[in-house]
C-alpha positions as semicolon CSV with decimal commas, in nm:
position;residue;x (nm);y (nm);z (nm)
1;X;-0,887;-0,250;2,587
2;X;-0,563;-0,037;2,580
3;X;-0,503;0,240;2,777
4;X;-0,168;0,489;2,828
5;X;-0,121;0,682;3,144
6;X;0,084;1,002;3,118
7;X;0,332;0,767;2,869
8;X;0,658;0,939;2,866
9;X;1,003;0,807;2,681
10;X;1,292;1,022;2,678
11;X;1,627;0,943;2,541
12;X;1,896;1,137;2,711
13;X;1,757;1,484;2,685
14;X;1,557;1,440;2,393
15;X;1,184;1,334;2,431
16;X;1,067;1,135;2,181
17;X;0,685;1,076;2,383
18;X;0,530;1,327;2,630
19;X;0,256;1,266;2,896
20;X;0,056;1,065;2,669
21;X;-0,314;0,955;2,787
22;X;-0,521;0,769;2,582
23;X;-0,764;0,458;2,593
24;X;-0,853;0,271;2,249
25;X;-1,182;0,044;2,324
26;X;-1,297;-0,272;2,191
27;X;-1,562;-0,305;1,920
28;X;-1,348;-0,074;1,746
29;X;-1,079;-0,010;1,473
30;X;-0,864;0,283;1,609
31;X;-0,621;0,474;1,403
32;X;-0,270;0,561;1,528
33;X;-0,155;0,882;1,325
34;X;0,111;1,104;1,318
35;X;0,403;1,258;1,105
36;X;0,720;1,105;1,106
37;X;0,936;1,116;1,447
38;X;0,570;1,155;1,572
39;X;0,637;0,896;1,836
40;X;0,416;0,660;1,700
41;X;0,634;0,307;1,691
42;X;0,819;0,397;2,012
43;X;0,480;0,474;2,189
44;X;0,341;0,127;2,025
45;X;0,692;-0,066;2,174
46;X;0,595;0,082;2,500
47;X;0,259;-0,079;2,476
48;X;0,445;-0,440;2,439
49;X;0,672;-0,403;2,695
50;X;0,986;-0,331;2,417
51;X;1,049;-0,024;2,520
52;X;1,048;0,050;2,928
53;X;0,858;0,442;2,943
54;X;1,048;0,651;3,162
55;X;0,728;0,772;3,261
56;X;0,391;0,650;3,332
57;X;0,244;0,322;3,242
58;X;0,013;0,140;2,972
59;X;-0,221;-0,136;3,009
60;X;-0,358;-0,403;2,774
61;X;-0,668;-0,610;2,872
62;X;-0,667;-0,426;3,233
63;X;-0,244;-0,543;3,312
64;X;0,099;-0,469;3,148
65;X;0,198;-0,691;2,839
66;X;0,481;-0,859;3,053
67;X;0,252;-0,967;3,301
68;X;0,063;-1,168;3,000
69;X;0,106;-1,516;3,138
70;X;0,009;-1,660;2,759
71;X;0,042;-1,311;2,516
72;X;-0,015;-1,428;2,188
73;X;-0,333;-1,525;2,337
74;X;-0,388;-1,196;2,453
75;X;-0,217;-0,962;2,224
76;X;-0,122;-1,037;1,851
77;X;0,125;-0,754;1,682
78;X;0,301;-0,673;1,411
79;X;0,594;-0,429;1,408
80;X;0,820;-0,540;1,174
81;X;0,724;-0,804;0,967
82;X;1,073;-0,871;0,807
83;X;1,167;-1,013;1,178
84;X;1,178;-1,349;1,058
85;X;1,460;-1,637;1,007
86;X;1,508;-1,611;0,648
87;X;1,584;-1,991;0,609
88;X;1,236;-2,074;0,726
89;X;0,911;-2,137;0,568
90;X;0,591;-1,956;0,643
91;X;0,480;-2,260;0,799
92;X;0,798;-2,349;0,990
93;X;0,779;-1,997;1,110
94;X;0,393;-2,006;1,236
95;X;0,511;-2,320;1,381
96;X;0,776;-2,236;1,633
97;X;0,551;-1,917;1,744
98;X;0,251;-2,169;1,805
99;X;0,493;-2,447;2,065
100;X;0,570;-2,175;2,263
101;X;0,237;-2,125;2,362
102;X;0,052;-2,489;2,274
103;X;-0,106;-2,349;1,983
104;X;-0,225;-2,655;1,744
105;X;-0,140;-2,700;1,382
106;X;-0,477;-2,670;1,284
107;X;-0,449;-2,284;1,417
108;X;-0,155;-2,223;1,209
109;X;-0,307;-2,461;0,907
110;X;-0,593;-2,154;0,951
111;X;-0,430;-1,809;1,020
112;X;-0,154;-1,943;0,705
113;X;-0,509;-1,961;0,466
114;X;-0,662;-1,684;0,603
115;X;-0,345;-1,445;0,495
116;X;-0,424;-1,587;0,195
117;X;-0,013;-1,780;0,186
118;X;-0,128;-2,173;0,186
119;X;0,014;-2,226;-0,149
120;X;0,362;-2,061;-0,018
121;X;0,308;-2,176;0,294
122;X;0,666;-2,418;0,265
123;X;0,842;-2,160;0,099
124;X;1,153;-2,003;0,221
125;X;1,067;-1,620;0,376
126;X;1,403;-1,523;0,218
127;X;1,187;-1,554;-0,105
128;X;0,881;-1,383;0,003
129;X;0,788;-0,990;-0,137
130;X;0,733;-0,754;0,057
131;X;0,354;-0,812;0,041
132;X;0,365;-1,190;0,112
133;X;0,585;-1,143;0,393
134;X;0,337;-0,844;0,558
135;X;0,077;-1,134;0,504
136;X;0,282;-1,427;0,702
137;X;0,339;-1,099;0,971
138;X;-0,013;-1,049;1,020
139;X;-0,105;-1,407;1,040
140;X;0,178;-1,450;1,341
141;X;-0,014;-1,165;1,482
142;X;-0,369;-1,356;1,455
143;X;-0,197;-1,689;1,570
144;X;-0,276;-1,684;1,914
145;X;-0,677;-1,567;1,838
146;X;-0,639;-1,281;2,082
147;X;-0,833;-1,017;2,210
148;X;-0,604;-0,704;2,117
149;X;-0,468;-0,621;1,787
150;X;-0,187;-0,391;1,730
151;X;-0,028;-0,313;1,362
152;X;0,220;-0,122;1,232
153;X;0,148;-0,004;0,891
154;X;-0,054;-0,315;0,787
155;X;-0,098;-0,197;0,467
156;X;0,281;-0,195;0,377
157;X;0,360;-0,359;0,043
158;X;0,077;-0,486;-0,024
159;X;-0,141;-0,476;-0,359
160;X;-0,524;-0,349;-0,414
161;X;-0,652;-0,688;-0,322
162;X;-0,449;-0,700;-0,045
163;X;-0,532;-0,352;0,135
164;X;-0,914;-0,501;0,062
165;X;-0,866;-0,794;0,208
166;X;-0,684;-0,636;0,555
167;X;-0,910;-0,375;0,556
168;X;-1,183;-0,633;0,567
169;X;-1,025;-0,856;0,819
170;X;-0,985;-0,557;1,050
171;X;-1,371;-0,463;1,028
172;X;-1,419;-0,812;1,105
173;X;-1,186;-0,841;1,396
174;X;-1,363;-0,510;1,535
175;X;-1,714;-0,639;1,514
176;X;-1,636;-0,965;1,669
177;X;-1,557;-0,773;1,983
178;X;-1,197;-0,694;1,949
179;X;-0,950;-0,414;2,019
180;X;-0,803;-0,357;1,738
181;X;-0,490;-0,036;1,670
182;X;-0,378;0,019;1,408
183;X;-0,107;0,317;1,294
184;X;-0,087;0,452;0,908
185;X;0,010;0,685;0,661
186;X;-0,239;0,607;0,390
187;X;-0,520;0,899;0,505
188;X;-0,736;0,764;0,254
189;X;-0,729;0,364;0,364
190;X;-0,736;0,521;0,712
191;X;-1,054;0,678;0,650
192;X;-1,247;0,402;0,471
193;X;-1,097;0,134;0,762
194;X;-1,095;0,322;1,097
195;X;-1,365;0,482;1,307
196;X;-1,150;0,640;1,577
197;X;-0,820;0,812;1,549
198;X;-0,531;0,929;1,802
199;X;-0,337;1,167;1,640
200;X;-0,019;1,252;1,814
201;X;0,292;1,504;1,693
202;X;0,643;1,581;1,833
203;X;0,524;1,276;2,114
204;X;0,208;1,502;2,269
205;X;-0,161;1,385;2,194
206;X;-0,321;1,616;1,981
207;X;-0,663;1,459;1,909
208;X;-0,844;1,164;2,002
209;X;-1,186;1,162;1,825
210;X;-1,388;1,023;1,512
211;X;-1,291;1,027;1,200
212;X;-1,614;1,185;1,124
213;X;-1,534;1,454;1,388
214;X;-1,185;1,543;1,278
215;X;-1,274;1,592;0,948
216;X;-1,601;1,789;1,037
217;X;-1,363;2,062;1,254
218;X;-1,114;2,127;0,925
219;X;-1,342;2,389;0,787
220;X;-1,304;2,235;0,431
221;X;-1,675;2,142;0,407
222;X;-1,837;2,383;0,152
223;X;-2,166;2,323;-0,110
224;X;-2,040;2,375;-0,487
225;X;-2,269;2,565;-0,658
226;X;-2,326;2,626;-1,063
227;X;-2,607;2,853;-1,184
228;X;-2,656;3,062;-1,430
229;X;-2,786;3,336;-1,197
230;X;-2,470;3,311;-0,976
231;X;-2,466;3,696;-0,869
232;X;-2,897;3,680;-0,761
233;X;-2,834;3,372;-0,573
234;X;-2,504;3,517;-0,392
235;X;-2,689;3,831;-0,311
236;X;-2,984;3,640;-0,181
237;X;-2,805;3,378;0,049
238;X;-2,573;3,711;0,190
239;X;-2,521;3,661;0,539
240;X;-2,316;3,718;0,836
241;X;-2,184;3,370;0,909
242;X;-2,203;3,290;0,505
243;X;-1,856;3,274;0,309
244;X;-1,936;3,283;-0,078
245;X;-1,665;3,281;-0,341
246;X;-1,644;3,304;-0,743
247;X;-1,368;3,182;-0,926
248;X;-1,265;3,441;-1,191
249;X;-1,247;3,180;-1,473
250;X;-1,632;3,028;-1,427
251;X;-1,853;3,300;-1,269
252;X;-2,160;3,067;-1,302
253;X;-1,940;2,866;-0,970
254;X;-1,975;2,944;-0,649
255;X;-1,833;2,810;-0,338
256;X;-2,068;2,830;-0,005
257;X;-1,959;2,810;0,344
258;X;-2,183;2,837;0,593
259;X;-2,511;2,716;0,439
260;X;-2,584;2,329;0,380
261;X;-2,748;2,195;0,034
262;X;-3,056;2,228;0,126
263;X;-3,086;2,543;0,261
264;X;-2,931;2,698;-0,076
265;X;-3,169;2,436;-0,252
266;X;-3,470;2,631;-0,121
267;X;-3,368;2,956;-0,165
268;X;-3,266;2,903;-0,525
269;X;-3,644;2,715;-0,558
270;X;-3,860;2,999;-0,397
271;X;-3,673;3,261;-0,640
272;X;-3,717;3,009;-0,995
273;X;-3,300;3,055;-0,983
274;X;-3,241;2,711;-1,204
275;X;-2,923;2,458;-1,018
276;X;-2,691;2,328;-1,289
277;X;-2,517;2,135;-0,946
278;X;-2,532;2,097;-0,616
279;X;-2,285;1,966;-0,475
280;X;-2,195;1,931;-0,109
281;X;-1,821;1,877;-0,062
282;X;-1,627;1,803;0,301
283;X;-1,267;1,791;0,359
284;X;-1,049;1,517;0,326
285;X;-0,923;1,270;0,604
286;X;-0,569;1,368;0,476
287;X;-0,651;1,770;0,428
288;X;-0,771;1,783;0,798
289;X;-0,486;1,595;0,937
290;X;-0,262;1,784;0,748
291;X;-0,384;2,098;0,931
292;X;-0,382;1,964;1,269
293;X;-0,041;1,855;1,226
294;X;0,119;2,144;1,017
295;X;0,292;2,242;1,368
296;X;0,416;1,949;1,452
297;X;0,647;1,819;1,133
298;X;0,982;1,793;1,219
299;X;1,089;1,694;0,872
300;X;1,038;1,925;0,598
301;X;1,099;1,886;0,178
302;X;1,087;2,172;-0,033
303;X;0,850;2,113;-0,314
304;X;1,024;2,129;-0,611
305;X;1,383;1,955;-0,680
306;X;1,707;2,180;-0,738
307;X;1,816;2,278;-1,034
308;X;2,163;2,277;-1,198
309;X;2,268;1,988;-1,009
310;X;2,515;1,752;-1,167
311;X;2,433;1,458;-1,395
């Protein structure tokens, strides 16, 4: 289990995390969101003991990372998986990681085939993509079979089977017990891999709920609706805390808010109004974070390029 009390960071008089409280449980994969200069990797160094908080505390496994007598046992991350010797193999690599704690060969023989690099195994990581080198990260990460998982944008680099197979692996590491955090940008890989999120902006917590919940408060859910009797069916299904709207180029559409699928299925049935579709439709992972966090960008593009610039 992790947990952050009142986790504060300020650098000179800038405050890049503020009063953050939070606890992300086992049994669990937990998603780490927020825009950029969100606070997200500094918060995460704080949780390994990288970065000293100028405030507050955090706790992995009920004590502070530096108090980890064995942490690779304990805690596997990965922050930036390009932190390797380049002159070193993937196995070399594994290797030195695994004396400093006793690990056996056979553990790094194992994490090395589980990422899926045994055939590059004695390569150099100065030749490694950017996908094979996230791989040998999140095996150094796994090494020490811990308890707690932390990642930084595990997803980085890597190709369709790739975000399969670590979206996979971190189902699997949550059902076996494990804590496992993880922070993205991908909303949709988010959504299909985590069931928790903590979404922070400008270094303050701004939710920490369900994906299923966060997405349920956007107010995008709606029932699309095509009939040819769009105007008897609108009239019929008028009511107070019902929002129905036409678009002007296919009046036999409507959009419903405020009345589920079946409701509108019943009315249309008990008045012989004939359903061409019906459709319920809920808001996107990405849609309803990009509402609760539409305060809190601090970096802003304009949507379309300039024009007239030089060639």
């Amino acid at each position: 289990m992790i947990k952050a009390y009142e986790l504060t960071k300020r650098y000179g008089d800038k405050t890049v995390v503020e009063g953050l409280d939070f606890t992300v449980r086992p049994g669990t994969v937990t998603g780490f969101l927020g825009p950029n200069g969100a606070g997200k990797s500094t918060t995460m160094r704080m949780l390994l003991g990288l970065d000293a908080p100028t405030r507050g505390r955090s706790t992995i496994g009920g004590r502070s990372y530096a108090t980890h007598t064995a942490p690779l046992t304990e805690v596997g991350a990965l922050l930036e998986a390009r932190s390797v010797h380049p002159g070193r193999s993937a196995f070399n690599h594994l290797m030195a990681l695994a004396h400093t704690h006793g690990i056996p060969r056979g553990r790094v023989e194992h994490v090395l085939d589980l990422a899926g690099l045994t055939e590059v195994a004695h390569r150099r990581v100065k030749g490694f993509s950017l996908g094979m080198g996230q791989r040998l990260g999140i095996a150094a990460a796994l090494l020490g079979d811990p308890a707690t998982v932390i990642l930084d944008e595990p997803v980085n680099g890597l190709d369709p089977e790739g975000v399969l197979w670590i979206r996979t692996l971190l189902k699997s590491l949550a059902a076996q017990g494990r804590t496992v955090l993880i922070s993205s940008h991908l909303m949709s890989e988010t959504a299909l891999t985590a069931d928790h999120l903590i979404v922070i902006g400008r270094g303050r917590l701004l939710a920490d709920t369900t994906v299923a919940d966060l997405i349920r408060t956007a107010g995008g859910a709606h029932v699309k609706v095509v009939t040819p009797r769009a105007a008897a069916l609108r009239a019929l299904l008028a009511a107070p805390d019902t929002k129905i709207t036409a678009r002007p180029d296919a009046p036999d559409e409507l959009e419903i808010r405020g009345a589920d699928a079946a409701h509108i299925g019943r009315v249309a049935a008990a008045h012989g109004i004939a359903l061409h579709e019906l459709t319920p439709r809920s808001a996107s992972l990405e849609q309803a974070f990009m509402d609760l966090t539409q305060e809190s960008v601090e970096y802003r593009a304009t949507a379309t390029p300039a024009t007239g610039a030089a060639a």
